[in-house]
KEDRENTOR-590139 format. One record per atom (N, C-alpha, C): x, y, z; residue in three letters. Coordinates in steps of 0.02 Angstrom, whole numbers, plus 50000, padded with zeros to 5 digits. Example, Ala and Ser with C-alpha at 12.3 -4.5 7.8 and 13.67 -1.06 7.14 Angstrom:
<nodes>
506604971650390ALA
506154977550390ALA
506604983550390ALA
506424988850354SER
506844994750357SER
506455000250394SER
</nodes>
This chain:
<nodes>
500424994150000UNK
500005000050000UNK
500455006250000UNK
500345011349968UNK
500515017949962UNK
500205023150013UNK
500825026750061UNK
500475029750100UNK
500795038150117UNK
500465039550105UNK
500615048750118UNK
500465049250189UNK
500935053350239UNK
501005054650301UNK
501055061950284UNK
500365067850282UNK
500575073350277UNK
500565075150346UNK
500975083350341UNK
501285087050404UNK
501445082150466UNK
502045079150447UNK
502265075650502UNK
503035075950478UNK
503545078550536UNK
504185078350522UNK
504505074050559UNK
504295071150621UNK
504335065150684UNK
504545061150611UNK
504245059950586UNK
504305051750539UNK
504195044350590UNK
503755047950631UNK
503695041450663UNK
502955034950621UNK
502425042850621UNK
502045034150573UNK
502385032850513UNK
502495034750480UNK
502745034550419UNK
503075026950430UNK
503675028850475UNK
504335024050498UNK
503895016450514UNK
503195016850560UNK
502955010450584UNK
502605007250510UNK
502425011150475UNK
502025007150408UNK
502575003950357UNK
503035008250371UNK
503745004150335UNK
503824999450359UNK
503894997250415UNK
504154992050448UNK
503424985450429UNK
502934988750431UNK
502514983250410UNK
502284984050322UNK
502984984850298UNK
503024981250199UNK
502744987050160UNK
502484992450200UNK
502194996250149UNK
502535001250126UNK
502385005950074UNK
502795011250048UNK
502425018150072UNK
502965019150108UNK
502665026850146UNK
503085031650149UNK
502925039750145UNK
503355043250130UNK
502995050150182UNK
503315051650224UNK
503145059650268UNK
503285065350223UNK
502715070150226UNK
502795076550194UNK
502915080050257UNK
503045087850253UNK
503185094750311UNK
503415098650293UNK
503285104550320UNK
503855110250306UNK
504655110350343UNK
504395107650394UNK
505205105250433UNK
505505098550389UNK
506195098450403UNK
506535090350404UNK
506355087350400UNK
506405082550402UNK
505975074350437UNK
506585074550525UNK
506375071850571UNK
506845070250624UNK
507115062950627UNK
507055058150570UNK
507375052750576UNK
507425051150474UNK
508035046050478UNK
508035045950393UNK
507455041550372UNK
507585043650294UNK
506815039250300UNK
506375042750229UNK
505975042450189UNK
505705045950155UNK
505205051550168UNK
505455056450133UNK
505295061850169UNK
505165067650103UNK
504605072050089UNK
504645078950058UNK
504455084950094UNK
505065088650101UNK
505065093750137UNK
504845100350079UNK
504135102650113UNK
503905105650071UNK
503235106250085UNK
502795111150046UNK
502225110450052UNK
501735105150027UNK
501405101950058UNK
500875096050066UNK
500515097449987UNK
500485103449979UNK
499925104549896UNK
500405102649848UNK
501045102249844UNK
501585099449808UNK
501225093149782UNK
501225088349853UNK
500945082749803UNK
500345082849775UNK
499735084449849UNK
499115082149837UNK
498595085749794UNK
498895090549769UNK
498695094849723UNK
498785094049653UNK
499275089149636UNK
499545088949570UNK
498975080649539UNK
498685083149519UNK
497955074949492UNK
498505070449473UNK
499205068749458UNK
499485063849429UNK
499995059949491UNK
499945066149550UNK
500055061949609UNK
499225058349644UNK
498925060349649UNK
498215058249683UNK
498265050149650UNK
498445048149594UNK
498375039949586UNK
498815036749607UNK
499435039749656UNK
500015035449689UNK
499825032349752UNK
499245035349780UNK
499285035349847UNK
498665030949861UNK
498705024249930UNK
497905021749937UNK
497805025449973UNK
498185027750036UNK
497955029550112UNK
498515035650118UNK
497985041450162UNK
498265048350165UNK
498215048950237UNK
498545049250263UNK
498415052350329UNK
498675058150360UNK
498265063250396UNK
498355070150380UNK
498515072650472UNK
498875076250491UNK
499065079850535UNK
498985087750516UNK
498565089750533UNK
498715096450490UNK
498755101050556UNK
499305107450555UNK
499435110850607UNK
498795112750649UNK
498775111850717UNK
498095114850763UNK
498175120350797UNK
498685121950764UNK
498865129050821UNK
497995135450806UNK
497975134550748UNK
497335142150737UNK
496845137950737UNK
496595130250761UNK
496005126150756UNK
495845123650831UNK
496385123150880UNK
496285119350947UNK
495825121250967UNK
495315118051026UNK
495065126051081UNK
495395126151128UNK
496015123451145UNK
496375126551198UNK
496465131951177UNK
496655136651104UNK
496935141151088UNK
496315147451087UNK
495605145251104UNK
495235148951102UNK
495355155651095UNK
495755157751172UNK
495565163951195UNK
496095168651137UNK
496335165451092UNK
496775171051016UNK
496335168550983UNK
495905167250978UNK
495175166650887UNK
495285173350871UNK
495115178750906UNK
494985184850869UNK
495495187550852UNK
496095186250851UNK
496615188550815UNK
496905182450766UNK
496675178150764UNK
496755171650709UNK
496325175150678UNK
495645176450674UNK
495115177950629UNK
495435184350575UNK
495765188450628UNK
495855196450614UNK
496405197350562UNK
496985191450583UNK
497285189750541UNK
497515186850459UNK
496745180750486UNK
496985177350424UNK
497085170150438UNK
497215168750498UNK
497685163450496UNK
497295157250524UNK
496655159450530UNK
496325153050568UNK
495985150850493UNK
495995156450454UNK
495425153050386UNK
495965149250347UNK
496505151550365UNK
497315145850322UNK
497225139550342UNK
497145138250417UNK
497105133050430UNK
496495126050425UNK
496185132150439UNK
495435129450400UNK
495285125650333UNK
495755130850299UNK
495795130350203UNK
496035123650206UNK
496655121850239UNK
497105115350236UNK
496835109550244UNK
496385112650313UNK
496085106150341UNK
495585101750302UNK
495395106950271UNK
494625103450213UNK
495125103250154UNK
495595104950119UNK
495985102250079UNK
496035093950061UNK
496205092650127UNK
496225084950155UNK
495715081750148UNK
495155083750162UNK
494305080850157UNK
494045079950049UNK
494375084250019UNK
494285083049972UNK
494775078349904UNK
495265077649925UNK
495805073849875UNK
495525067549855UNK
495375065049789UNK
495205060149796UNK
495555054049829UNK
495895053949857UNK
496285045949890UNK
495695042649919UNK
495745035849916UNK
495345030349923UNK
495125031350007UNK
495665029250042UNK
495875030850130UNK
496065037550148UNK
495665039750186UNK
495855045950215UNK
495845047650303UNK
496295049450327UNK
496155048550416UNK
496455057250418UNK
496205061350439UNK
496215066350468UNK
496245070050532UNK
496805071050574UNK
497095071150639UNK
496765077150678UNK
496595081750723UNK
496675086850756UNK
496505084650827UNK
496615089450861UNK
496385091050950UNK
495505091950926UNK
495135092550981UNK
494375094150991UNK
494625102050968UNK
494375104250915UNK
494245111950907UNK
493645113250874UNK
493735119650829UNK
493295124150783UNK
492895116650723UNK
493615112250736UNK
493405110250627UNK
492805105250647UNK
492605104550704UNK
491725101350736UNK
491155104750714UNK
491435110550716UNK
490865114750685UNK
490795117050599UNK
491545117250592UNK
491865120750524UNK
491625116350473UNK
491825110750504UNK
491695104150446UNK
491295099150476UNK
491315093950510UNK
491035090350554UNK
491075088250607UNK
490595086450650UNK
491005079550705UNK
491455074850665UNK
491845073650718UNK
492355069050692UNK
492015061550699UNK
492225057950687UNK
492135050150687UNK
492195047250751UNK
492855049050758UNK
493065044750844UNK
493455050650870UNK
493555048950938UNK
493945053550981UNK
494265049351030UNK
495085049951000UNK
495455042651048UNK
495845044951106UNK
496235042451142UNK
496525045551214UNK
497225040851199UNK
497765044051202UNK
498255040451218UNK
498475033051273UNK
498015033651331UNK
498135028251388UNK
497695022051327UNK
497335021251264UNK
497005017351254UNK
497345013351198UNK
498125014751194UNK
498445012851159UNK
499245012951180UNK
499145011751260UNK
499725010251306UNK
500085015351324UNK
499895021251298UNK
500315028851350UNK
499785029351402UNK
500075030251470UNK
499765032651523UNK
499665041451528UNK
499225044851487UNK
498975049151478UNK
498685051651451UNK
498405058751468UNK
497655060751418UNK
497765066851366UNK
497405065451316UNK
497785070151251UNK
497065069751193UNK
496605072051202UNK
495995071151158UNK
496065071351100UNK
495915065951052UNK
496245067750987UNK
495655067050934UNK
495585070350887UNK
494755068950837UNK
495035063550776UNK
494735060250756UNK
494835057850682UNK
494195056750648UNK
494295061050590UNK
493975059950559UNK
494035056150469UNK
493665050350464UNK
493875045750430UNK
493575043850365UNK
494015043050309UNK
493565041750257UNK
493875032550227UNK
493325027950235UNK
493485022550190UNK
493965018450261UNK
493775022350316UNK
494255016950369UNK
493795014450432UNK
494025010850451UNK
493715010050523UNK
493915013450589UNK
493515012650628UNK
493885017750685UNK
494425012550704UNK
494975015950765UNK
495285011850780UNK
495235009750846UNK
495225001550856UNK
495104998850931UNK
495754999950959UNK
495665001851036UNK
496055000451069UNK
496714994851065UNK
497134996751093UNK
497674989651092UNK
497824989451157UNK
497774994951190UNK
498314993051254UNK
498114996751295UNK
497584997851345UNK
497155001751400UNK
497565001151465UNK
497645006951464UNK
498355007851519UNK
497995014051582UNK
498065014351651UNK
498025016551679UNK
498465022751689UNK
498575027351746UNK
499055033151744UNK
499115039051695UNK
498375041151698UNK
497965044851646UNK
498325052551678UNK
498785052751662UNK
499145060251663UNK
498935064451598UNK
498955071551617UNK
498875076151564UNK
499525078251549UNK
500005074051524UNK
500695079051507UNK
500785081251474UNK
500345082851399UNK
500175089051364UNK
500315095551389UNK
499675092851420UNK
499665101451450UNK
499975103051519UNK
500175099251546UNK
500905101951591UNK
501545103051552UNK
501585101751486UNK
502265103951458UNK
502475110251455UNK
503045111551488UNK
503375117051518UNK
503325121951446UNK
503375130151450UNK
503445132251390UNK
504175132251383UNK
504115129851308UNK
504855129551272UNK
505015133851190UNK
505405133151183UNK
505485136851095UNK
505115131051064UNK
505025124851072UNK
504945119651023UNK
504445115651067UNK
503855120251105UNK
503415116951134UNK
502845111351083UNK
502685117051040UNK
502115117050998UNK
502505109950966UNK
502935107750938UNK
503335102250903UNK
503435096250950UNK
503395096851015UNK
503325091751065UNK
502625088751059UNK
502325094451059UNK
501505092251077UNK
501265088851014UNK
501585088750968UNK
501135086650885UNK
501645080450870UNK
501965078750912UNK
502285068950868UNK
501765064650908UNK
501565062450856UNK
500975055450858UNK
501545053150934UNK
501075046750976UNK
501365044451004UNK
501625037150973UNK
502085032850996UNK
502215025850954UNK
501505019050954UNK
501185020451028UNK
500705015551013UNK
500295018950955UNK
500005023750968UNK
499495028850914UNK
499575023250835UNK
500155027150833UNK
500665026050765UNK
500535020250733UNK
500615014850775UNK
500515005950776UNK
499935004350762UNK
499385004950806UNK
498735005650784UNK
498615005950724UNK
498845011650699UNK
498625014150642UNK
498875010050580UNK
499485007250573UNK
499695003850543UNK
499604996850537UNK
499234993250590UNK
499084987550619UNK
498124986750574UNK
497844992150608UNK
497124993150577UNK
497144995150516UNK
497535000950483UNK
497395002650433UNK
497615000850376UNK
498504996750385UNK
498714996050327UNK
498454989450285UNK
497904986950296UNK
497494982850243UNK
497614979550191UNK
</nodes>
């Protein structure tokens, strides 16, 4: 199976679907942080061009939550004022329309509930062997949700106790490794 990992520079799912035979490649505007296939660049590079859309079965999308979270609520009106929440917006439904067969679409609980839809499922990290809580939406085209693997107790919020750093926002957005597995386990078909 052919798999697009957009906005992800971790290369961590990417890295687990490799390991289980498939051909997968991370897009981002950063690096990638491990070797590995990787286009550093903008995501419309590929999924924009109709003669890439027949490479790919399964897309799976991370798209930045910084102007979509509602933790970030209390800046909407200067996302709005800006510009920068309708960018993110634009991206996010970008993803909802490409034709690819499989489509899984990543964010926190925000705006795109309202913008676009409820999401499908809403998973928690402890339900896939991290002991902590991290609300995550997916919304899914042509997939199943994903079951649990590994229901783990020690339901910490270490999200949101993460200290502020220069490279907070980049801590908080790498998939975790069970997440990752799951996904590759359920989805790669």
């Amino acid at each position: 199976m052919r798999v697009l990992i957009a906005c992800e520079f971790s290369g961590i799912v990417r890295d687990v679907f490799i390991a289980k035979g498939h051909d997968a490649m991370s897009c981002d505007l950063l690096p990638t942080e491990r070797p590995g296939p990787h286009y550093q660049g903008h995501i419309e590079d590929i999924i924009c061009d109709y003669r890439e859309w027949v490479k790919w079965d399964l897309l799976i999308a991370f798209p930045p939550c910084t102007h979509l979270a509602a933790s970030g609520a209390r800046w909407f009106k200067y996302k709005i004022e800006d510009g920068s929440q309708q960018k993110a917006i634009n991206l996010f439904k970008l993803f909802t329309t490409v034709p690819i067969a499989k489509i899984a679409i990543e964010n926190p609980i925000g705006i795109m509930s309202t913008r676009y839809r409820k999401p499908d499922q809403i998973i928690q990290p402890w339900m896939f062997g991290h002991g902590e809580t991290k609300a995550t939406c997916l919304w899914l085209k042509n997939l199943p949700k994903l079951e649990p693997t590994n229901i783990v107790g020690g339901r910490e919020p270490r999200i949101w106790k993460m200290s502020p750093s220069p490279d907070r926002g980049k801590k908080r957005s790498i998939t975790l490794l069970g997440i990752a597995n799951a996904m590759a386990e359920q989805w790669g078909l």
